[in-house]
N, CA, C and O atoms as a GROMACS GRO file, in nm:
protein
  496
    1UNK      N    1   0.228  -3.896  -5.350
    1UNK     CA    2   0.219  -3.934  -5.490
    1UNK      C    3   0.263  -4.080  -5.502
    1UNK      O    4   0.381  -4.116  -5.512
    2UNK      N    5   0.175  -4.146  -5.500
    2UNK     CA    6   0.188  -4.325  -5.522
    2UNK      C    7   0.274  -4.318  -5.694
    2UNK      O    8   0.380  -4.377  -5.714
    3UNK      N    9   0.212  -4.249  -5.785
    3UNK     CA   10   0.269  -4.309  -5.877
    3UNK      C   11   0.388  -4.316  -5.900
    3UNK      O   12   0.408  -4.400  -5.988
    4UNK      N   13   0.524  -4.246  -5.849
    4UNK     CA   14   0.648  -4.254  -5.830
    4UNK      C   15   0.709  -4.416  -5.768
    4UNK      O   16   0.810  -4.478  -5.802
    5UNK      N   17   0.601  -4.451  -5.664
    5UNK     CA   18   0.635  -4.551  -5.588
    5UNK      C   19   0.577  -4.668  -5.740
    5UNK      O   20   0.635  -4.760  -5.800
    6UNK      N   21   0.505  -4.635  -5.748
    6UNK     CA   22   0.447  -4.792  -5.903
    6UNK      C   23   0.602  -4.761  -6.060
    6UNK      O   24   0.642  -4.845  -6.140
    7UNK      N   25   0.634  -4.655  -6.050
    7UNK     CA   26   0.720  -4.653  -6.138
    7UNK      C   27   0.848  -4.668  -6.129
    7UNK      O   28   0.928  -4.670  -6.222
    8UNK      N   29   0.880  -4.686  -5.959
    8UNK     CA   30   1.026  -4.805  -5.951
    8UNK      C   31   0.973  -4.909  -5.958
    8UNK      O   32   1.014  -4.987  -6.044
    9UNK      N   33   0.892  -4.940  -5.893
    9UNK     CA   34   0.828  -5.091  -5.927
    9UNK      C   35   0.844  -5.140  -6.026
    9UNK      O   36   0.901  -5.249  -6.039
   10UNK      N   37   0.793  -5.068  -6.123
   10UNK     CA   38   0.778  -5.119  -6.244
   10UNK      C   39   0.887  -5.130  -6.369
   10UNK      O   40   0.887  -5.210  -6.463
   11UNK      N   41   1.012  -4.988  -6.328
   11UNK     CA   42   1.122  -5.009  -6.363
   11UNK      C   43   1.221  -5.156  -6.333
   11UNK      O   44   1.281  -5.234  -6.406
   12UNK      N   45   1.204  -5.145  -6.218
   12UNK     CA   46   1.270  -5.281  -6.175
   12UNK      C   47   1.214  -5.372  -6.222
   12UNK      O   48   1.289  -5.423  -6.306
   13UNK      N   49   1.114  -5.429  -6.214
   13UNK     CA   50   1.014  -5.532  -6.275
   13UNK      C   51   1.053  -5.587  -6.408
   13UNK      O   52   1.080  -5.706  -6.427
   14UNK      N   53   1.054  -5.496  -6.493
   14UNK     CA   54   1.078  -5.452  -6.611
   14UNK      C   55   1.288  -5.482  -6.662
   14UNK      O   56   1.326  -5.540  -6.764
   15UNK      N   57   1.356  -5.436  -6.583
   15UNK     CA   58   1.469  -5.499  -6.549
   15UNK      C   59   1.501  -5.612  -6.567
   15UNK      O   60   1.567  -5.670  -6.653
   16UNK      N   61   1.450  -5.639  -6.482
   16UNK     CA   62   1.460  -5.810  -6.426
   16UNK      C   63   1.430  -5.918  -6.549
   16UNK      O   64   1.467  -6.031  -6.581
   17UNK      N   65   1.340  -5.816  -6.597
   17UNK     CA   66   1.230  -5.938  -6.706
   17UNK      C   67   1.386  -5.940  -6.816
   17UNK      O   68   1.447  -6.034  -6.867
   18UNK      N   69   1.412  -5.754  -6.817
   18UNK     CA   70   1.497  -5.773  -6.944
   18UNK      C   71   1.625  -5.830  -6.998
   18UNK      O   72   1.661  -5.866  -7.110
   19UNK      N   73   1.711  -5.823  -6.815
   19UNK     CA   74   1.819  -5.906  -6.820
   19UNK      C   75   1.828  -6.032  -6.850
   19UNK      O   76   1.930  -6.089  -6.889
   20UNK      N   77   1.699  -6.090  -6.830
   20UNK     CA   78   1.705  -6.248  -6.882
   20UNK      C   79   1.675  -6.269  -6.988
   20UNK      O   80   1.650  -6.388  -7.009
   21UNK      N   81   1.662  -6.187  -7.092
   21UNK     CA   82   1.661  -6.180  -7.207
   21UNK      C   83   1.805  -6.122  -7.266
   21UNK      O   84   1.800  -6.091  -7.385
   22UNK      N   85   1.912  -6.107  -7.209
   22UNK     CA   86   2.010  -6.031  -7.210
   22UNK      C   87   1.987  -5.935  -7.323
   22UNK      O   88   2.030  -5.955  -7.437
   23UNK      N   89   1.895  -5.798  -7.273
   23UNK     CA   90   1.872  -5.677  -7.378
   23UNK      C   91   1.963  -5.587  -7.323
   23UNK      O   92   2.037  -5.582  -7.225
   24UNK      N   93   1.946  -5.550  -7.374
   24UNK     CA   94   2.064  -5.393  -7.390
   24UNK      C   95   2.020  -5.254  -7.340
   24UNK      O   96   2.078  -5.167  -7.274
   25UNK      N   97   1.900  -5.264  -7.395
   25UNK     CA   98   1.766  -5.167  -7.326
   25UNK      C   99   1.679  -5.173  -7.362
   25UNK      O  100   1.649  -5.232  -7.466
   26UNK      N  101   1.600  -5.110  -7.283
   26UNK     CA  102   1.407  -5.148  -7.286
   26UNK      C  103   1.326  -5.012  -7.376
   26UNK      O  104   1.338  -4.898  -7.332
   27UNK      N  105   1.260  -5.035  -7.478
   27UNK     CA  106   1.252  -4.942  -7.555
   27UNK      C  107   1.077  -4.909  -7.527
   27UNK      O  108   1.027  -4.797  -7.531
   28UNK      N  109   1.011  -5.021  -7.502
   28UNK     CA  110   0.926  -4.939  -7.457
   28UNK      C  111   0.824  -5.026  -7.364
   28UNK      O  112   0.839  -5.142  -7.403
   29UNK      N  113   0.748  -5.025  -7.281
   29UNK     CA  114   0.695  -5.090  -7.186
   29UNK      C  115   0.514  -5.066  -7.177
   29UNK      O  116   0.471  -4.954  -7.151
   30UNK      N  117   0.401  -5.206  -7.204
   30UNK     CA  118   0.300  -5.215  -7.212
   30UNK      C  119   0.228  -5.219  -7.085
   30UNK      O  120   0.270  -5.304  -7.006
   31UNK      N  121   0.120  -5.139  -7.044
   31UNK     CA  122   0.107  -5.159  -6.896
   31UNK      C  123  -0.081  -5.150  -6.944
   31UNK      O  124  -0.147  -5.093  -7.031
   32UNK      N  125  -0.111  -5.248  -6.824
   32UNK     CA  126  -0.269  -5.221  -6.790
   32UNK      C  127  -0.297  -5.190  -6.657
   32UNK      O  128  -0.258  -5.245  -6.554
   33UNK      N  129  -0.374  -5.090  -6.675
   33UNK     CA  130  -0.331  -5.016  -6.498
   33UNK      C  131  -0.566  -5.017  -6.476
   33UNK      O  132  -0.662  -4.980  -6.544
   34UNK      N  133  -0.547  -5.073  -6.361
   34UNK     CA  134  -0.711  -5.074  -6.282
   34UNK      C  135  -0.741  -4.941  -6.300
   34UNK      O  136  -0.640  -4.880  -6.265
   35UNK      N  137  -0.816  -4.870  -6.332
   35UNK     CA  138  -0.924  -4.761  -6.267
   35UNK      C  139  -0.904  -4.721  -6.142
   35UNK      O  140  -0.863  -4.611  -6.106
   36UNK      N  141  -0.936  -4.822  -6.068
   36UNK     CA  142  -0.952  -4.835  -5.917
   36UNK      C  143  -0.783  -4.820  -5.826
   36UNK      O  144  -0.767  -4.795  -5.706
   37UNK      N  145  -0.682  -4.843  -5.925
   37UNK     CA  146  -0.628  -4.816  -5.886
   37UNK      C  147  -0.583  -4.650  -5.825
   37UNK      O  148  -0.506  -4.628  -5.732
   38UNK      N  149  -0.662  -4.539  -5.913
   38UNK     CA  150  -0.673  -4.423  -5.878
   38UNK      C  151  -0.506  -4.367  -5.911
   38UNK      O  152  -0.466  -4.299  -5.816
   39UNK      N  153  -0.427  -4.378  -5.996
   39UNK     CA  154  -0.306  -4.378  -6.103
   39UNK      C  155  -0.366  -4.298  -6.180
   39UNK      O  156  -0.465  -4.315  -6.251
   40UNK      N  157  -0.270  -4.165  -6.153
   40UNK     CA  158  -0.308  -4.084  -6.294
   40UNK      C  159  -0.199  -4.074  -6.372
   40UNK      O  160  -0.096  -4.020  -6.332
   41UNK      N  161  -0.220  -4.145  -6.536
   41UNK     CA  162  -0.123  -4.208  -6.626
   41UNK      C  163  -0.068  -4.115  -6.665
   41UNK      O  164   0.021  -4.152  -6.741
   42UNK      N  165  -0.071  -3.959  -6.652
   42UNK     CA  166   0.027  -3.878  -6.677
   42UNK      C  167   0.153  -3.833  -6.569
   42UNK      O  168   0.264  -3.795  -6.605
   43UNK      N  169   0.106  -3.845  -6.427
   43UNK     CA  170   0.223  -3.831  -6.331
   43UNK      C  171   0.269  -3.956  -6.351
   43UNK      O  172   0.372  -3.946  -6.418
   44UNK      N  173   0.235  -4.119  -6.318
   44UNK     CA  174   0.295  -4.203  -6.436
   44UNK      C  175   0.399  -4.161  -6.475
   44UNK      O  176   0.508  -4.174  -6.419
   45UNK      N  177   0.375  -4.104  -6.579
   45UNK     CA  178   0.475  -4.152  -6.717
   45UNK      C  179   0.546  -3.985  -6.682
   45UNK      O  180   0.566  -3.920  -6.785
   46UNK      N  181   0.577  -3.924  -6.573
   46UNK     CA  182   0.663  -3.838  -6.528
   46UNK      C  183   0.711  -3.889  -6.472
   46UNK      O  184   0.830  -3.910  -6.500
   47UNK      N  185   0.660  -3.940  -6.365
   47UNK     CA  186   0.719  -4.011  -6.249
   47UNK      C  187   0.831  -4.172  -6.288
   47UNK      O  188   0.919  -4.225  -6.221
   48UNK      N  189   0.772  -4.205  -6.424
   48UNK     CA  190   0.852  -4.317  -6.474
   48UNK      C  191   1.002  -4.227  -6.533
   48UNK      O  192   1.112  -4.281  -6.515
   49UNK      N  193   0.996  -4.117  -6.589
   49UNK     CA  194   1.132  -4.059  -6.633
   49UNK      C  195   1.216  -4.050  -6.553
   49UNK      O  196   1.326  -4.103  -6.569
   50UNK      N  197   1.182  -3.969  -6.430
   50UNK     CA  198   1.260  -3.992  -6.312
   50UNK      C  199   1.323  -4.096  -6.254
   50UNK      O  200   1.440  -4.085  -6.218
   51UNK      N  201   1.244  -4.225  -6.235
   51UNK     CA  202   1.273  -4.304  -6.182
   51UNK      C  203   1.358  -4.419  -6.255
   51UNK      O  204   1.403  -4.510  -6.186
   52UNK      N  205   1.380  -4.417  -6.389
   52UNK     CA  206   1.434  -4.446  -6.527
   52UNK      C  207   1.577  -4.405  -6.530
   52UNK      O  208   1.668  -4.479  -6.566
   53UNK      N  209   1.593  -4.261  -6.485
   53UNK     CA  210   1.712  -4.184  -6.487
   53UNK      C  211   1.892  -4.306  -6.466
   53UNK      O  212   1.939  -4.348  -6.360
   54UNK      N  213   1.935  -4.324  -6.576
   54UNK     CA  214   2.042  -4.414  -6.511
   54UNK      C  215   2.056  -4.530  -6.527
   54UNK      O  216   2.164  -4.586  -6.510
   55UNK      N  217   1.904  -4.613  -6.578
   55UNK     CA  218   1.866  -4.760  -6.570
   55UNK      C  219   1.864  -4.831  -6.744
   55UNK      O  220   1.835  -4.749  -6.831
   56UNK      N  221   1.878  -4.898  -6.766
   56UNK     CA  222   1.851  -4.984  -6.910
   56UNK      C  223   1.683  -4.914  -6.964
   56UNK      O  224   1.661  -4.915  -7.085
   57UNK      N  225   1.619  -4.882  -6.908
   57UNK     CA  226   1.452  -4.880  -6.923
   57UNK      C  227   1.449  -4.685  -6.938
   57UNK      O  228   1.349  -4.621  -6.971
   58UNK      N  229   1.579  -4.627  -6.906
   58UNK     CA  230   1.579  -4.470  -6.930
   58UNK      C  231   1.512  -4.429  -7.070
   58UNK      O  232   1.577  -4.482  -7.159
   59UNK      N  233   1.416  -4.360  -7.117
   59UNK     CA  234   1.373  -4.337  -7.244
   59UNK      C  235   1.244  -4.388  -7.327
   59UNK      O  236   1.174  -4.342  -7.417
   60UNK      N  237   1.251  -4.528  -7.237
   60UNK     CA  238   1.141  -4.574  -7.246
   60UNK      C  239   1.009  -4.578  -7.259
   60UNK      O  240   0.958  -4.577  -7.147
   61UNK      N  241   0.915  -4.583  -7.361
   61UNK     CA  242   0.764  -4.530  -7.351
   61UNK      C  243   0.668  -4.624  -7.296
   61UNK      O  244   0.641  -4.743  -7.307
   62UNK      N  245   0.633  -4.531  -7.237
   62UNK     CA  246   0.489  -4.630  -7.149
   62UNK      C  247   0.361  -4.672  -7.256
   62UNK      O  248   0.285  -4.581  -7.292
   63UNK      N  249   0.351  -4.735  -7.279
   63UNK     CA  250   0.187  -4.769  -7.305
   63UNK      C  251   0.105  -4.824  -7.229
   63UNK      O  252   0.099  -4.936  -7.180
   64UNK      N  253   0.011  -4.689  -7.221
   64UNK     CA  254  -0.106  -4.739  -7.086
   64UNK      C  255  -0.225  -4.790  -7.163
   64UNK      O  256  -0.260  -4.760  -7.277
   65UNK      N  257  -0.267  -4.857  -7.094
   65UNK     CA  258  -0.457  -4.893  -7.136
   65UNK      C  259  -0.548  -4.932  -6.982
   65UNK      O  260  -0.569  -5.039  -6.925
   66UNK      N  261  -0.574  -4.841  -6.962
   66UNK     CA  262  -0.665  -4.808  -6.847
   66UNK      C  263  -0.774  -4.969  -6.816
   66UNK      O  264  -0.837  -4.975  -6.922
   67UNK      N  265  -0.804  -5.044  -6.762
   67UNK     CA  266  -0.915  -5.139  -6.725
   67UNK      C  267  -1.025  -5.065  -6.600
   67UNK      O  268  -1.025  -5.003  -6.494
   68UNK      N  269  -1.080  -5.101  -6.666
   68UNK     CA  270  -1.236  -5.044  -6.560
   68UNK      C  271  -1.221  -5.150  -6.443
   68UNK      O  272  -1.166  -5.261  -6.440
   69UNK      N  273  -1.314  -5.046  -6.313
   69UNK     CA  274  -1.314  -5.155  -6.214
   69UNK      C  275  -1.461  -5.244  -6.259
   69UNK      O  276  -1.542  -5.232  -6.351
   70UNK      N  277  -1.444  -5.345  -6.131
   70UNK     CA  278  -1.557  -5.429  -6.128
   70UNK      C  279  -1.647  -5.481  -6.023
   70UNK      O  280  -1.594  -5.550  -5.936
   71UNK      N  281  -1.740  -5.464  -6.018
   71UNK     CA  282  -1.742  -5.520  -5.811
   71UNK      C  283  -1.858  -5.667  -5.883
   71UNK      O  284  -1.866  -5.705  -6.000
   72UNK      N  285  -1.926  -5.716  -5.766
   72UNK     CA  286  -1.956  -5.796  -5.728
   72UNK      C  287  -2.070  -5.802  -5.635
   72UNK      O  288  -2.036  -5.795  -5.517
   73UNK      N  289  -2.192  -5.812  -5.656
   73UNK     CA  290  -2.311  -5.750  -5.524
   73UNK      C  291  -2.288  -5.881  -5.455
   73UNK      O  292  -2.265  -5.990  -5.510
   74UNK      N  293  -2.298  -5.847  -5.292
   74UNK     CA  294  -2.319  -5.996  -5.201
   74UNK      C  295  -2.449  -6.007  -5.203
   74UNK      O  296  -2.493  -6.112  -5.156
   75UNK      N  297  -2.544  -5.910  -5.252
   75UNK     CA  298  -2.709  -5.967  -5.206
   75UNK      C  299  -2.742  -5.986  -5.373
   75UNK      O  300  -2.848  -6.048  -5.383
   76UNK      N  301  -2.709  -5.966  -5.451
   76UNK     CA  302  -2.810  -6.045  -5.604
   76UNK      C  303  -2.684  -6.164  -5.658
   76UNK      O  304  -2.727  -6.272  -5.700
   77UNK      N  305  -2.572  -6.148  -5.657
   77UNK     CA  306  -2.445  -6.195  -5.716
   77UNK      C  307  -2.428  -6.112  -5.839
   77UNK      O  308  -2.333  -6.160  -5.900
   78UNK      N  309  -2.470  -6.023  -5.896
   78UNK     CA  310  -2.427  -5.933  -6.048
   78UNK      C  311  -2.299  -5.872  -6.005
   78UNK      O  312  -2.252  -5.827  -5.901
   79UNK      N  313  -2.263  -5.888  -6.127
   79UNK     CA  314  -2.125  -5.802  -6.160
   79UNK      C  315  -2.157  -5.673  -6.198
   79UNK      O  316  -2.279  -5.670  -6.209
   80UNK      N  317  -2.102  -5.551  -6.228
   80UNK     CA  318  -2.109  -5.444  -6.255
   80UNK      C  319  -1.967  -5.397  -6.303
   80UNK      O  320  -1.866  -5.419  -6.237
   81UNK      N  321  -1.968  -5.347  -6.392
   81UNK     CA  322  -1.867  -5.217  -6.388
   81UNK      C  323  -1.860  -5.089  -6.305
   81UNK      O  324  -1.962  -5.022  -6.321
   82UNK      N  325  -1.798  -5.049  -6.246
   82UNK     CA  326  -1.826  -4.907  -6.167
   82UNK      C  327  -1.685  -4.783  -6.251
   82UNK      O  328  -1.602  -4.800  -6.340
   83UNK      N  329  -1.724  -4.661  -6.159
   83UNK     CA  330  -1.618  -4.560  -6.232
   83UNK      C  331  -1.585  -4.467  -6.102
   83UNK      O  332  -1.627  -4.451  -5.987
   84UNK      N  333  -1.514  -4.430  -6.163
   84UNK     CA  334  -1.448  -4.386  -5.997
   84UNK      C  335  -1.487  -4.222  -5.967
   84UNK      O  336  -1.405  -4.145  -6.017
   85UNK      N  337  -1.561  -4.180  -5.918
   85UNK     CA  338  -1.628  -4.034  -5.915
   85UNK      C  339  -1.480  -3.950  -5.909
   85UNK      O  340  -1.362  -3.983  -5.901
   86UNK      N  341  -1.559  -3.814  -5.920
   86UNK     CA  342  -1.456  -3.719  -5.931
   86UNK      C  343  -1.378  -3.648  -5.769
   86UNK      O  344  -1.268  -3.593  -5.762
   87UNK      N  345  -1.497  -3.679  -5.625
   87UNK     CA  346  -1.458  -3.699  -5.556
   87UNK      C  347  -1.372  -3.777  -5.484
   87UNK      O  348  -1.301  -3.745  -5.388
   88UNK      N  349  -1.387  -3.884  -5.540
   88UNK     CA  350  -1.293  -4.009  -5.514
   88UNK      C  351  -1.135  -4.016  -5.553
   88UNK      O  352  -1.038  -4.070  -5.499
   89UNK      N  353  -1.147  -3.957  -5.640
   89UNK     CA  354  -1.041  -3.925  -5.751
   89UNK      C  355  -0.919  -3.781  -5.639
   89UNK      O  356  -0.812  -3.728  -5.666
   90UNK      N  357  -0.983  -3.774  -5.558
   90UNK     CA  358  -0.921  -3.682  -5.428
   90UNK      C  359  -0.911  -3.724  -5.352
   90UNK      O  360  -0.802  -3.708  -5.298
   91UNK      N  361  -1.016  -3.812  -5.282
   91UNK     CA  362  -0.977  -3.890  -5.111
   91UNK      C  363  -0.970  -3.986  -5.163
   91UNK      O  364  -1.090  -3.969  -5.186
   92UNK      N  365  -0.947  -4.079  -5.209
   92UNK     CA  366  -0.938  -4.177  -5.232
   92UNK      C  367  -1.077  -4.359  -5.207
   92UNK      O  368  -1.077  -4.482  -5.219
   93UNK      N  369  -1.183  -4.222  -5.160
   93UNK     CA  370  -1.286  -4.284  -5.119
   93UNK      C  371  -1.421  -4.324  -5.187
   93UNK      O  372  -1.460  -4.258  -5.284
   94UNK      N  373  -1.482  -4.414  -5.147
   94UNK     CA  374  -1.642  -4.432  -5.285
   94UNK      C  375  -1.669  -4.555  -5.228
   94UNK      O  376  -1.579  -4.636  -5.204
   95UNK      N  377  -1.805  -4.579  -5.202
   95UNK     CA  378  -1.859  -4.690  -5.169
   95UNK      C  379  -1.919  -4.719  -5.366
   95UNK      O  380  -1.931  -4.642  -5.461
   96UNK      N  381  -1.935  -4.831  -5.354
   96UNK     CA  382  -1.979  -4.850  -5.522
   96UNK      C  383  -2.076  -4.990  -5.517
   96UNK      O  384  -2.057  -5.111  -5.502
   97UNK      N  385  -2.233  -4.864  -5.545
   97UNK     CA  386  -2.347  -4.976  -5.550
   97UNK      C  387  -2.374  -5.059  -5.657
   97UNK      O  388  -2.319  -5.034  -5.764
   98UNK      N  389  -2.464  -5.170  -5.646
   98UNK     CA  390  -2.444  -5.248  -5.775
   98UNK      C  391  -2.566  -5.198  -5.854
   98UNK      O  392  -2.669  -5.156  -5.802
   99UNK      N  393  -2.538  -5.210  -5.997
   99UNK     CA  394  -2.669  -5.138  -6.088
   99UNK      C  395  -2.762  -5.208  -6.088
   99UNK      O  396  -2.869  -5.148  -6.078
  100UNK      N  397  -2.769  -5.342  -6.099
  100UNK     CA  398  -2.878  -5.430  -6.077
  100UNK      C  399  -2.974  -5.425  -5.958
  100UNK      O  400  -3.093  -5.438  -5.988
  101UNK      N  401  -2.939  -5.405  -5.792
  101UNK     CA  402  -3.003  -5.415  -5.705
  101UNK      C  403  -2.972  -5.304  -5.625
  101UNK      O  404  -3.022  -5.281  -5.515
  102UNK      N  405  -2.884  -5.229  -5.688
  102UNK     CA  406  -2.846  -5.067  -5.603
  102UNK      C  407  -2.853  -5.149  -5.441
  102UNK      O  408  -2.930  -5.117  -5.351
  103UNK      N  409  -2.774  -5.234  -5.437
  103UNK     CA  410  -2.720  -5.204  -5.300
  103UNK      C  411  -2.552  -5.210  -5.290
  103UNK      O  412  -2.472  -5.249  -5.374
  104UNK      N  413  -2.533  -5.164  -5.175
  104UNK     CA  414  -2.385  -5.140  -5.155
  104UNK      C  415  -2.319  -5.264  -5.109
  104UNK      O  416  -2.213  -5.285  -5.168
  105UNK      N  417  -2.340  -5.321  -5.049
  105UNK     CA  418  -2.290  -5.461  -5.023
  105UNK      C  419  -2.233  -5.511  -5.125
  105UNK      O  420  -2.285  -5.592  -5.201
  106UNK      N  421  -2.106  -5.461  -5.133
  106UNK     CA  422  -2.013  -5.490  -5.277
  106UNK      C  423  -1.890  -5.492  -5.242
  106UNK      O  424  -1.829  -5.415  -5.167
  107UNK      N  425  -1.848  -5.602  -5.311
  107UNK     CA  426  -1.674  -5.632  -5.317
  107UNK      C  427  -1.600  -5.623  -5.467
  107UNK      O  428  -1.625  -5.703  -5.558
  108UNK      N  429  -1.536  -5.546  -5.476
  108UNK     CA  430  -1.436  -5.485  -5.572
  108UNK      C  431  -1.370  -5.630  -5.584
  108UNK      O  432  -1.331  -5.702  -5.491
  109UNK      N  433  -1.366  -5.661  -5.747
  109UNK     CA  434  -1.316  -5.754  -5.823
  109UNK      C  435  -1.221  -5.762  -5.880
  109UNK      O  436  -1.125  -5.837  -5.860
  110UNK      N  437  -1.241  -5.664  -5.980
  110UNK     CA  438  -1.105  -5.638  -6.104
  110UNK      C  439  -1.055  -5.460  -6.055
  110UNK      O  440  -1.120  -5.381  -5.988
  111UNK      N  441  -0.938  -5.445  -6.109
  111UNK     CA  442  -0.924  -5.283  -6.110
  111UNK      C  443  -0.828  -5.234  -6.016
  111UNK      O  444  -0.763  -5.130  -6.017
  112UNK      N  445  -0.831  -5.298  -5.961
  112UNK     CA  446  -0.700  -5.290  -5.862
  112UNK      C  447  -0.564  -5.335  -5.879
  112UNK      O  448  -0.489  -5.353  -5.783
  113UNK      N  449  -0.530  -5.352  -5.996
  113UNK     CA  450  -0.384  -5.367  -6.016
  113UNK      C  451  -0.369  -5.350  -6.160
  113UNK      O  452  -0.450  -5.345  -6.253
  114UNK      N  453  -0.227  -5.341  -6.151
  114UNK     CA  454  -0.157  -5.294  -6.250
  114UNK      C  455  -0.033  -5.418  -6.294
  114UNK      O  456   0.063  -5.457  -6.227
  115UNK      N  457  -0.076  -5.461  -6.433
  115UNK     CA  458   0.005  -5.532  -6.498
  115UNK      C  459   0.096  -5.526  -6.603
  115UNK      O  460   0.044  -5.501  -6.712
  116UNK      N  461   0.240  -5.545  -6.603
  116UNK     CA  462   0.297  -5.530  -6.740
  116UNK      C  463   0.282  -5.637  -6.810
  116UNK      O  464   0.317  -5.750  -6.777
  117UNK      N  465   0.209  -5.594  -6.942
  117UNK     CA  466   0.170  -5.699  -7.044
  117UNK      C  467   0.283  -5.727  -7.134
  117UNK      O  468   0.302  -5.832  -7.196
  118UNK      N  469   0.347  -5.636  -7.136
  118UNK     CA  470   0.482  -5.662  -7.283
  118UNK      C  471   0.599  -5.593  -7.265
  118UNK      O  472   0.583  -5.497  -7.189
  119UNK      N  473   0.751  -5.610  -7.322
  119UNK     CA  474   0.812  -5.509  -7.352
  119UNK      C  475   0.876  -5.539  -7.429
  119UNK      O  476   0.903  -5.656  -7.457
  120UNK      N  477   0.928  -5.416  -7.500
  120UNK     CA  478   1.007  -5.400  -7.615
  120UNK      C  479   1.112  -5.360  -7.560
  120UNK      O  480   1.112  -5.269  -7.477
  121UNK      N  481   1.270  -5.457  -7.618
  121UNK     CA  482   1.364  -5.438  -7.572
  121UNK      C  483   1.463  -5.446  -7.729
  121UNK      O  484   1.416  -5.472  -7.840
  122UNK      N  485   1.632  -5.409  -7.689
  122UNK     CA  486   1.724  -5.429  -7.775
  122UNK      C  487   1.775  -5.495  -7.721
  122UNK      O  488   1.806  -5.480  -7.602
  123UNK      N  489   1.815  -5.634  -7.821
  123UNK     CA  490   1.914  -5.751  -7.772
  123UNK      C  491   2.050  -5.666  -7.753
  123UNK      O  492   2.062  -5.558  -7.810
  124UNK      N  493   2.154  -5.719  -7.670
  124UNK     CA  494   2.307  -5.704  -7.649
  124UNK      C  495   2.391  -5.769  -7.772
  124UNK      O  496   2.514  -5.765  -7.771
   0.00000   0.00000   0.00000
C-alpha cells in the first residue's frame, strides 16, 4: 500500500511548510494527486489519519482533486489524455496509445505526481 508511504510524505511536507509559518496546527490540506499515479484517495485519506496520529496536521482534511494523465505520441507529436483501465488499477500496468495515430510509442507527461497546492493552518 503506497498510499501510507505518500501520506508521511505529505504529513511532513506539510509540517515543514507549517512551522515556518509558526501555526499551531494544520486544519486542512489541498492536494492534486495524477491519475497515473494509481492513489486511491480513500486509503489516502485513511492512511493520512494514521500517519497524522501525534503530529500538528492530526485531524486534518484532505482535499483531493484528481488530474488526468497525459502522454505524448513520438510518431505524430499529439497530446492525449489517457485513463487508467480497470486492469491497471491492479498491476499497475497499461501501455497507453495515442487517439490521434493509435500508436503506442508514447511517453507519459502529466499525472504522475502529486502536489500540495494549499494549507490551512492556525497561527500560534
Amino acid at each position: 500500500m503506497h498510499e501510507f508511504a505518500f501520506a508521511r510524505k505529505i504529513c511532513r511536507i506539510a509540517e515543514e511548510t507549517a512551522q515556518k509559518y509558526n501555526a499551531q496546527r494544520i486544519t486542512k490540506i489541498y492536494l492534486e494527486i495524477g491519475e497515473l499515479t494509481l492513489i486511491i484517495p480513500d486509503l489516502l485519506k485513511k492512511s493520512f489519519e494514521m500517519a497524522t496520529t501525534g503530529t500538528m496536521a492530526e485531524g486534518a482534511e484532505l482535499d483531493i482533486k484528481m488530474t488526468p494523465g497525459k502522454i505524448k505520441c513520438r510518431d505524430c507529436g499529439k497530446i492525449s489524455d489517457v485513463e487508467i483501465t480497470e486492469e491497471a488499477q491492479l498491476t499497475g500496468l497499461q501501455l497507453f496509445q495515442c487517439r490521434n495515430c493509435q500508436s503506442k510509442n508514447t511517453e507519459v507527461i502529466e499525472g504522475k505526481k502529486v502536489n500540495i497546492k494549499n494549507l490551512k493552518i492556525q497561527e500560534a
